[in-house]
VEXDREN-2710 file (C-alpha; in Angstrom, 1 decimal):
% VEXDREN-2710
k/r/px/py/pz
1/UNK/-29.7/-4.8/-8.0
2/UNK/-31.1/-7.5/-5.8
3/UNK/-33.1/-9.1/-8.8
4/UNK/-29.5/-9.0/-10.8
5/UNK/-28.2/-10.9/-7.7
6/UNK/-28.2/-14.5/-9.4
7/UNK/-26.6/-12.6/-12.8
8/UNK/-23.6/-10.9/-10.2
9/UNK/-22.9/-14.6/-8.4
10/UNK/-22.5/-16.0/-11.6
11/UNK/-20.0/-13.4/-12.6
12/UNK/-18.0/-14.0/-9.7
13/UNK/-18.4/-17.1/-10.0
14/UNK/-16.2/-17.6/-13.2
15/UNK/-14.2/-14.5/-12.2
16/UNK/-13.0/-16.7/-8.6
17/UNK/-12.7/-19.7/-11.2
18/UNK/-10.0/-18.3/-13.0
19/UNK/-7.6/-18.4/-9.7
20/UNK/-4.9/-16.1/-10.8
21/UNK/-1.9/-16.2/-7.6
22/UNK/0.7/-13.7/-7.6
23/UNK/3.0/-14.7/-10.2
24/UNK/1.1/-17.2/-12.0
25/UNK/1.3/-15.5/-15.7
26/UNK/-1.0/-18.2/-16.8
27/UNK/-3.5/-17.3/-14.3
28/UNK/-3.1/-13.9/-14.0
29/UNK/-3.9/-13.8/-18.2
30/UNK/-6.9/-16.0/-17.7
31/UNK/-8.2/-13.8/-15.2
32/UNK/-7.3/-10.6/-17.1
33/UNK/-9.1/-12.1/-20.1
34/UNK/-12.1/-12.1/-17.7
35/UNK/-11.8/-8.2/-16.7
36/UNK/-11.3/-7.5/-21.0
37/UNK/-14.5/-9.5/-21.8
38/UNK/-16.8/-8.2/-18.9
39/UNK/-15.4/-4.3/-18.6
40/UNK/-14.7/-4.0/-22.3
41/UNK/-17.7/-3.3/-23.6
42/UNK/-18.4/-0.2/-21.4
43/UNK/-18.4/3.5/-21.9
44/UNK/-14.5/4.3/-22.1
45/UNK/-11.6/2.9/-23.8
46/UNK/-9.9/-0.2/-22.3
47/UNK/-6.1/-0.4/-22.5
48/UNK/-4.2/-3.4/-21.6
49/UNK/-0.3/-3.4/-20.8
50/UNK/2.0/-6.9/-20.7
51/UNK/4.2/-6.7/-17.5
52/UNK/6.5/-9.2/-16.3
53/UNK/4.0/-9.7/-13.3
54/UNK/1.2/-9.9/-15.5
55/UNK/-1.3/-7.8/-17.5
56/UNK/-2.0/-4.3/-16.5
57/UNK/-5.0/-3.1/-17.6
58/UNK/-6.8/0.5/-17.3
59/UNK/-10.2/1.9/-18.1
60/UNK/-10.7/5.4/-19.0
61/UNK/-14.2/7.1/-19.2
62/UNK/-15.1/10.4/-19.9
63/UNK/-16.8/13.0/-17.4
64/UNK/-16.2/16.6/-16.1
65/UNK/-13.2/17.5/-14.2
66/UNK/-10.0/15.3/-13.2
67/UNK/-10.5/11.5/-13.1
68/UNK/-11.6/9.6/-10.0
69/UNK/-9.4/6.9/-9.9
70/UNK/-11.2/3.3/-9.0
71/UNK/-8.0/1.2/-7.9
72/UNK/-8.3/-2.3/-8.2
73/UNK/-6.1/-5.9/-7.9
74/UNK/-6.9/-9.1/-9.5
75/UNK/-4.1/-10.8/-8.1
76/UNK/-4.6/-13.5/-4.9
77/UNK/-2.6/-15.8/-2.5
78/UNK/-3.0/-18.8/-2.7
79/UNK/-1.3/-21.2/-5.4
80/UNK/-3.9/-22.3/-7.8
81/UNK/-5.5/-25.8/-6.7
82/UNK/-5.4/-25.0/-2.5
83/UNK/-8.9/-25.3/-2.2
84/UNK/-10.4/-28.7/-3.4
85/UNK/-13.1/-27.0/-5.0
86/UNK/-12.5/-23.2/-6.1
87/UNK/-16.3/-21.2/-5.7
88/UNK/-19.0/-22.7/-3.6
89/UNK/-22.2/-20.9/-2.0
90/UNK/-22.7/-21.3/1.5
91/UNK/-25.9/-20.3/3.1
92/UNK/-25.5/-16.3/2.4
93/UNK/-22.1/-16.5/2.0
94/UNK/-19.4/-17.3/-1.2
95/UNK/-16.7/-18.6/-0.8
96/UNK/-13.3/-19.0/-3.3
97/UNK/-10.1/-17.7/-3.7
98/UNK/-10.2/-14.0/-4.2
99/UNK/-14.1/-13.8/-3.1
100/UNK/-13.0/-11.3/-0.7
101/UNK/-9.7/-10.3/-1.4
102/UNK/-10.7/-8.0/-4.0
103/UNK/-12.7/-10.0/-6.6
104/UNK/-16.3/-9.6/-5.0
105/UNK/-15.3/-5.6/-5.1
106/UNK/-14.4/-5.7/-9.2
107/UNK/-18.1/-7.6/-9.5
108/UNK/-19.6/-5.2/-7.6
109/UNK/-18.2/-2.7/-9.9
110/UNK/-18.8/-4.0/-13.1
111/UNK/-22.5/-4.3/-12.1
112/UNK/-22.7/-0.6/-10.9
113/UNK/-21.1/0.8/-13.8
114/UNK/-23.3/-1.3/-16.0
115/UNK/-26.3/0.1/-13.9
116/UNK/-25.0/4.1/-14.4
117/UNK/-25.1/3.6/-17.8
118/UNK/-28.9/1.5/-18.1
119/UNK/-29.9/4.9/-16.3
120/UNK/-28.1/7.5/-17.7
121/UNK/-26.9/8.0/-14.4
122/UNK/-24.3/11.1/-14.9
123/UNK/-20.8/10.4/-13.4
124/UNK/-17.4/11.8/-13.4
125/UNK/-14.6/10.8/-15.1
126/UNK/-12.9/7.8/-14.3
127/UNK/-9.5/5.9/-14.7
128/UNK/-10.2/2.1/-13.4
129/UNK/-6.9/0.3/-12.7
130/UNK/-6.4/-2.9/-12.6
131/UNK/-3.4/-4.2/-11.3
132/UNK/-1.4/-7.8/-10.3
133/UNK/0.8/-7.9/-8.0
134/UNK/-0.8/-6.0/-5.2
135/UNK/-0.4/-9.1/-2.9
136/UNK/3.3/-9.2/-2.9
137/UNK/3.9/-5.7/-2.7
138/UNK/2.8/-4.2/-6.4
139/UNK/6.7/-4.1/-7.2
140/UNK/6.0/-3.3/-10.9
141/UNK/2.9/-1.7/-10.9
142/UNK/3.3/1.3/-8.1
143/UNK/4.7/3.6/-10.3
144/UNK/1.9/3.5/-12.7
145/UNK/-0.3/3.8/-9.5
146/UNK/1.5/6.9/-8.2
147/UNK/1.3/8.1/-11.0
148/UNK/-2.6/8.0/-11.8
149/UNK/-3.2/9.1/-8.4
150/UNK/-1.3/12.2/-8.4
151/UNK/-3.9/13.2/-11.5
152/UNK/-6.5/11.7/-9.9
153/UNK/-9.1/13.9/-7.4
154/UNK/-10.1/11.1/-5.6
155/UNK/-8.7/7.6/-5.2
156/UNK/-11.2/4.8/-3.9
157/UNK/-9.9/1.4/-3.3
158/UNK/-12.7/-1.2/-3.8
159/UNK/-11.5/-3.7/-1.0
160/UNK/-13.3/-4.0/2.0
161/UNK/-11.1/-3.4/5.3
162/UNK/-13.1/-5.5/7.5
163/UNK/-15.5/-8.8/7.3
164/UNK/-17.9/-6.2/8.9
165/UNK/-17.1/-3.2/6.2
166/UNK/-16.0/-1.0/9.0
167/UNK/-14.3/2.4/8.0
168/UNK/-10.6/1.5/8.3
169/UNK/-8.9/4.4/10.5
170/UNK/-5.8/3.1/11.1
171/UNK/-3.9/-0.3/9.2
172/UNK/-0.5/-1.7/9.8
173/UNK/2.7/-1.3/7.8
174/UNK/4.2/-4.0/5.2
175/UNK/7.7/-4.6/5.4
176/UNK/9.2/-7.0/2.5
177/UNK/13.0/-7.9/3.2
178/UNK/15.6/-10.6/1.7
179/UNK/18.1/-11.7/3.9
180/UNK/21.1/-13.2/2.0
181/UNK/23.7/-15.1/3.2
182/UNK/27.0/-16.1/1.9
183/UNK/29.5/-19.0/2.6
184/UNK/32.2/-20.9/0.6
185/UNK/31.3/-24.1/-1.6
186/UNK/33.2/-26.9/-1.3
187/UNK/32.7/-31.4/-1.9
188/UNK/31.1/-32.5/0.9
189/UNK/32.4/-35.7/0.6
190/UNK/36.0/-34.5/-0.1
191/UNK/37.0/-31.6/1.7
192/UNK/33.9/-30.1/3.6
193/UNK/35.8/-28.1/6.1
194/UNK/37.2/-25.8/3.2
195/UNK/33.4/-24.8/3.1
196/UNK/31.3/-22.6/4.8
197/UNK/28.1/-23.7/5.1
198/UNK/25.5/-20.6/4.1
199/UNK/22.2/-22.5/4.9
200/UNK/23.6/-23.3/8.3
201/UNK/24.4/-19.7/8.5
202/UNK/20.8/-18.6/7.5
203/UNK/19.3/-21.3/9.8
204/UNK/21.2/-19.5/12.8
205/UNK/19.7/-15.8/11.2
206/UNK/16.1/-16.9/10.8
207/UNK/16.1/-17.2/14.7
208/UNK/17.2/-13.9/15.4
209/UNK/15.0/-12.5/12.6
210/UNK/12.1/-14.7/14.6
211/UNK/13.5/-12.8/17.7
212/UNK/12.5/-9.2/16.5
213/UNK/8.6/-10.0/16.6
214/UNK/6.8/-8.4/19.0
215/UNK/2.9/-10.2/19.5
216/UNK/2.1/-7.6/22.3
217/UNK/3.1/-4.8/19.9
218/UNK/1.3/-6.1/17.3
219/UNK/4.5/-6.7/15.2
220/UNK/4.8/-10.0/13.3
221/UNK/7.9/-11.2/11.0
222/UNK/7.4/-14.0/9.0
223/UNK/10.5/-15.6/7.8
224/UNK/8.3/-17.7/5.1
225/UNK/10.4/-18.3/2.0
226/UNK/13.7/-19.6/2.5
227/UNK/16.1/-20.7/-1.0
228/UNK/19.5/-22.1/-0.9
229/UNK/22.1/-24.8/-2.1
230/UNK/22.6/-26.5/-5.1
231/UNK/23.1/-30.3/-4.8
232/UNK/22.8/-32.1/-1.5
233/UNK/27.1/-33.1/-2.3
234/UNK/28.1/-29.5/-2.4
235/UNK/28.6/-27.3/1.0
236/UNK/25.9/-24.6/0.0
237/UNK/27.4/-21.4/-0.9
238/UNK/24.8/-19.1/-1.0
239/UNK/21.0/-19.2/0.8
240/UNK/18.3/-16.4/0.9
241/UNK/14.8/-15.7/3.1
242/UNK/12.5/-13.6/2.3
243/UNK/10.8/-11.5/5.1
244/UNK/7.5/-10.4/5.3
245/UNK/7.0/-7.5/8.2
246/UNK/3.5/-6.0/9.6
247/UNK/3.7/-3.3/12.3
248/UNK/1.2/-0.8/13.3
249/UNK/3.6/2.0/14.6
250/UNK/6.8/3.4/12.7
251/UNK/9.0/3.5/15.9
252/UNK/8.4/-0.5/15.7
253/UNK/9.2/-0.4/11.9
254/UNK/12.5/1.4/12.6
255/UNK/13.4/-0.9/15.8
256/UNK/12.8/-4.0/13.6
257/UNK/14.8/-2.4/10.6
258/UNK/18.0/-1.4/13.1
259/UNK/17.8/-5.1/14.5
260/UNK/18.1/-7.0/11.0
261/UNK/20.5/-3.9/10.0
262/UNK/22.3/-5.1/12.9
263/UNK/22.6/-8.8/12.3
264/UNK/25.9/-10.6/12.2
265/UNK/27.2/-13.5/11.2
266/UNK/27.7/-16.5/13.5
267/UNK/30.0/-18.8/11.3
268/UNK/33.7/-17.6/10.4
269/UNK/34.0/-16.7/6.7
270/UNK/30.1/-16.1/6.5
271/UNK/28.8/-12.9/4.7
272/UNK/25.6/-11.7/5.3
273/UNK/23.1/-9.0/2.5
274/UNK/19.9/-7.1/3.7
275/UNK/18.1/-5.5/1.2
276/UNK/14.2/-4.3/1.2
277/UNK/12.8/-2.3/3.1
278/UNK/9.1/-0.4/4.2
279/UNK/6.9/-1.2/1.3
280/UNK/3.8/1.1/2.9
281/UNK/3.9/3.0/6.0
282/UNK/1.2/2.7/8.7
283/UNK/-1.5/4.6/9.0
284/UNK/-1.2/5.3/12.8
285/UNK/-4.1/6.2/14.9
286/UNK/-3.6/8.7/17.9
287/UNK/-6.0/11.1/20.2
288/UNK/-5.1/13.9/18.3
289/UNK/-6.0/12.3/14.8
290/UNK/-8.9/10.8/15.8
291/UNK/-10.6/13.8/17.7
292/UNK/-9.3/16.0/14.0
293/UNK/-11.3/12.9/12.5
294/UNK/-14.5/13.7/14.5
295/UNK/-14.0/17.5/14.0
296/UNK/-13.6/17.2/10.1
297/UNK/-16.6/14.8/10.0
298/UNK/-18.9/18.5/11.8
299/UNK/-18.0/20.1/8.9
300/UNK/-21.2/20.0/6.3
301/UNK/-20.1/17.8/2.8
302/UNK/-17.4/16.4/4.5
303/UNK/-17.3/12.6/4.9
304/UNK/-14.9/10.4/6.5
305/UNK/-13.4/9.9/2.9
306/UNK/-12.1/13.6/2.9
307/UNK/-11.7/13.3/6.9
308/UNK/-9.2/10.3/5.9
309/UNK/-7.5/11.9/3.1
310/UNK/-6.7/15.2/5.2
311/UNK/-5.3/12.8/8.0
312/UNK/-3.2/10.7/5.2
313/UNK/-1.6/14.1/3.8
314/UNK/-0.9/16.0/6.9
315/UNK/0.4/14.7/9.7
316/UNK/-2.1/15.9/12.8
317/UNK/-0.2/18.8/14.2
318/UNK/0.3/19.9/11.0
319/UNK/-3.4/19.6/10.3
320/UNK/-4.7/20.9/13.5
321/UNK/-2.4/24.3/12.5
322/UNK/-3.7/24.4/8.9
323/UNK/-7.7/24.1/10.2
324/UNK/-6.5/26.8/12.9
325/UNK/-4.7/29.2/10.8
326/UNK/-7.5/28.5/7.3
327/UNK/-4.3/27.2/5.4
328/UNK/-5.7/26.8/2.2
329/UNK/-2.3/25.6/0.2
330/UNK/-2.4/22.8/3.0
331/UNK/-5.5/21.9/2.9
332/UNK/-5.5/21.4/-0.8
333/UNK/-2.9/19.2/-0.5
334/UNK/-5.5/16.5/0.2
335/UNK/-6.2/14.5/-2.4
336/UNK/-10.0/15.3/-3.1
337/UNK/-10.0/18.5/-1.1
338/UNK/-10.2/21.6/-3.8
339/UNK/-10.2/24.8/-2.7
340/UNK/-14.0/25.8/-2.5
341/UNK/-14.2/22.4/0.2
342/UNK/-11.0/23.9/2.0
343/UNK/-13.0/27.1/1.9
344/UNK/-15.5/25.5/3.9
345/UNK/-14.0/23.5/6.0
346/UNK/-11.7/26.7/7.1
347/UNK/-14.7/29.1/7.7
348/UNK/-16.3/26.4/10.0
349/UNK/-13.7/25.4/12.0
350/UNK/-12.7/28.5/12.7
351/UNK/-12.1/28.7/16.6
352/UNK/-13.5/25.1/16.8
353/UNK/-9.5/23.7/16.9
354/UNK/-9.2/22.7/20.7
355/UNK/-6.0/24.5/22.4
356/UNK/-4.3/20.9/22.8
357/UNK/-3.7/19.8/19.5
358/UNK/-1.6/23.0/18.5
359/UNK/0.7/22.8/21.1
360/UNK/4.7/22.6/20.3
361/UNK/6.2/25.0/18.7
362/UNK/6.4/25.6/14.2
363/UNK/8.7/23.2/13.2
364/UNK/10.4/25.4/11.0
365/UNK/13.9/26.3/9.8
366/UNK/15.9/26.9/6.5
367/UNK/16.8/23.7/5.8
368/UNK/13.3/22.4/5.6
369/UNK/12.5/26.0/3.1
370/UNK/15.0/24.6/1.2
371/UNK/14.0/21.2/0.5
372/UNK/10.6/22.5/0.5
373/UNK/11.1/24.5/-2.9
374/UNK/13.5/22.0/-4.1
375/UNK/10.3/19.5/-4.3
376/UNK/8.4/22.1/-5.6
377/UNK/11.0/22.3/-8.7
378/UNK/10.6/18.8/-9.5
379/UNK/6.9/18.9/-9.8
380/UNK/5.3/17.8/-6.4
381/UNK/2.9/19.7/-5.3
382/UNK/4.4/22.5/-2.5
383/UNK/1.9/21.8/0.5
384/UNK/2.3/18.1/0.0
385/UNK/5.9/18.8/-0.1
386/UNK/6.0/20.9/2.8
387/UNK/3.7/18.4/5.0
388/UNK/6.4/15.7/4.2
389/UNK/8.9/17.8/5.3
390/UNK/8.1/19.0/8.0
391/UNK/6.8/15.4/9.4
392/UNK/10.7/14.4/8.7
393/UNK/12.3/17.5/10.6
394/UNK/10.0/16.9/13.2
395/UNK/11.3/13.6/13.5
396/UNK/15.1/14.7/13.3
397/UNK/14.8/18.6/14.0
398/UNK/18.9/18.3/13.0
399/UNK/18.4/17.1/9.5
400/UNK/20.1/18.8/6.7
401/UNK/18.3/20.2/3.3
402/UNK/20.0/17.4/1.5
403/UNK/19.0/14.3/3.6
404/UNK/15.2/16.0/4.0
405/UNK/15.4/15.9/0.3
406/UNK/16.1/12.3/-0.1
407/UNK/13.4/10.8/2.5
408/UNK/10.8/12.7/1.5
409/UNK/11.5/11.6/-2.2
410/UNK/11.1/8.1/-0.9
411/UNK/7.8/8.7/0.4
412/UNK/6.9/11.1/-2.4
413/UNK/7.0/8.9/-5.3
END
């Protein structure tokens, strides 16, 4: 691949060219016309979908067994013309819009797919997804992403986690929220105090919102889009900010959610509308998963791939009791985990589960039996049902079938 090297920059080079922002339909087609001209002609059959947040497209090759699904995002930050010039090489290093963020890892891709098939190299099958509007939350394109994965053995995400490549064991939580508020219009020349000012209102809210963060923590909130008014003449009726939120522990997402649930309004008449919510949970590390993390990783054909997939699926008591016990339905709940590698793993690690990380008692009752087969009826698979569940009773040991039901639907779908 090395001697390919100046072929691959020049690839990403008029891939990084074609800045496609979040949003930018015009870009987003451009760079979409890219993916089509330089993935099309592959093994497979390329398929390309119009969203309303751009192109969707997805490549499907032939193999044995159920597709691995390469996920990928096209998508960037930054409005087309920030940089005053948009790819440049410096020393051993290039530099652009999307370079990083995930274009360099479609490159890298479409050069080792091209070199599997120069080879004859044998592979499995594949679904390769491309996808944009990753960068603001993938609003339109998670359920076709959900959806492939649940298929899918494995999912691999070509995006590096560090500048280092480091394996990622633990990332934050994205919150997205829109704060609304809502006043009374009126002339502000005529008869201003029939209004209520609702960017005045919002002004006063962005500062509590600005309150909520947490730097120690590791909890940031950025109030960075604010809308509102119509003409400077006209008390502003209505005015809206958009919230981004990035935590690395849950209890810190629900604090954070309570306090903007909890916001009032400062001016009489003022209304004020949350909406939004967790758009992808954190991936906390503890003791307990890492020292599971270590033990899968003694377990022969097991990487820290399937060590990360078992900590994604089960929460670590859960997993410490299914390596403990040779739980084979929850094992399998892993995505990439089949039952002759949960075989494996079980026979190994039997005895080899230290004392501390089963302690507490089976969460357990009828309530979570019930919303356990409930899933199950509506097509989820029943360990990954039951893992969910039981992570939510643990949480609220009081919970009823019914709300079990609805929260782990959220996090199921």
């Amino acid at each position: 691949m090395q001697a390919r090297l100046p072929e691959i920059l020049a690839d990403l080079e008029a891939f990084v060219r074609r800045e496609s922002p979040s949003g930018d339909l015009a870009g987003l087609k451009e760079a979409a016309a890219f993916l089509e001209e330089a993935f099309g002609p592959l093994e497979g059959r390329l398929a390309r979908k119009e969203t309303p947040k751009g192109p969707v497209l997805l490549l499907k090759r032939e193999g044995e067994g159920a597709p691995v699904l390469l996920l990928c995002h096209y998508d960037t930050v930054h409005p087309r013309g920030s940089f005053p010039e948009a790819f440049r090489l410096e020393r051993e290093k290039a530099i652009g819009p999307g370079v990083y963020d995930m274009k360099g890892g479609i490159v890298a891709l479409l050069y080792a797919l091209r070199h599997a098939e120069a080879t004859g190299r044998k592979l499995p099958a594949l679904e390769v997804l491309f996808t944009p509007d990753e960068e603001v939350g993938s609003p339109e394109t998670r359920p076709l992403i959900e959806a492939a994965a649940r298929k899918a053995r494995a999912v691999l995400v070509l995006e590096p986690p560090t500048a280092e490549g480091d394996l990622k064991v633990a990332r934050k939580g994205v919150g997205l929220y829109r704060l609304r508020a809502l006043g009374r219009a009126a002339h502000q020349g005529v008869e201003p105090e029939k209004g209520v000012n609702a960017v005045l209102e919002l002004a006063h809210q962005i500062l509590k919102v600005a309150a909520l963060e947490d730097r120690e923590r590791g909890t940031t909130l950025g109030p960075n889009v604010v809308r509102g008014g119509t003409v400077s003449n006209v008390v502003a009726e209505a005015a809206e900010v958009e919230i981004d939120l990035r935590v690395w522990t849950l209890e810190e997402a629900r604090r954070v959610e309570e306090g903007l649930k909890a916001l009032t309004p400062v001016l009489p008449g003022a209304r004020l509308e949350l909406s939004g919510g967790l758009n992808r949970p954190p991936m906390e590390p503890t003791p307990e998963s890492l020292a599971l993390f270590e033990l899968l990783l003694s377990v022969s054909g097991v990487g820290p791939k399937v060590a990360l997939a078992l900590l994604s699926a089960l929460p670590p008591r859960l997993l410490a009791r299914a390596l403990a016990e040779g739980d084979l339905r929850l094992l399998t709940s892993a995505s990439g985990v089949g039952k002759r590698l949960a075989e494996r793993i079980a026979l190994e690690l039997k005895g080899k589960v230290p004392p501390h990380l089963l302690a507490g008692e089976k969460v357990e009752s009828e309530a979570a039996e019930e919303a356990v087969l409930a899933l199950a009826a509506l097509g989820f698979k029943e360990g990954q049902a039951r893992a969910v569940v039981l992570e939510l009773l643990s949480q609220n040991p009081r919970a009823r079938a019914q709300e079990l039901i609805k929260e782990a639907l959220k996090r199921l779908r």
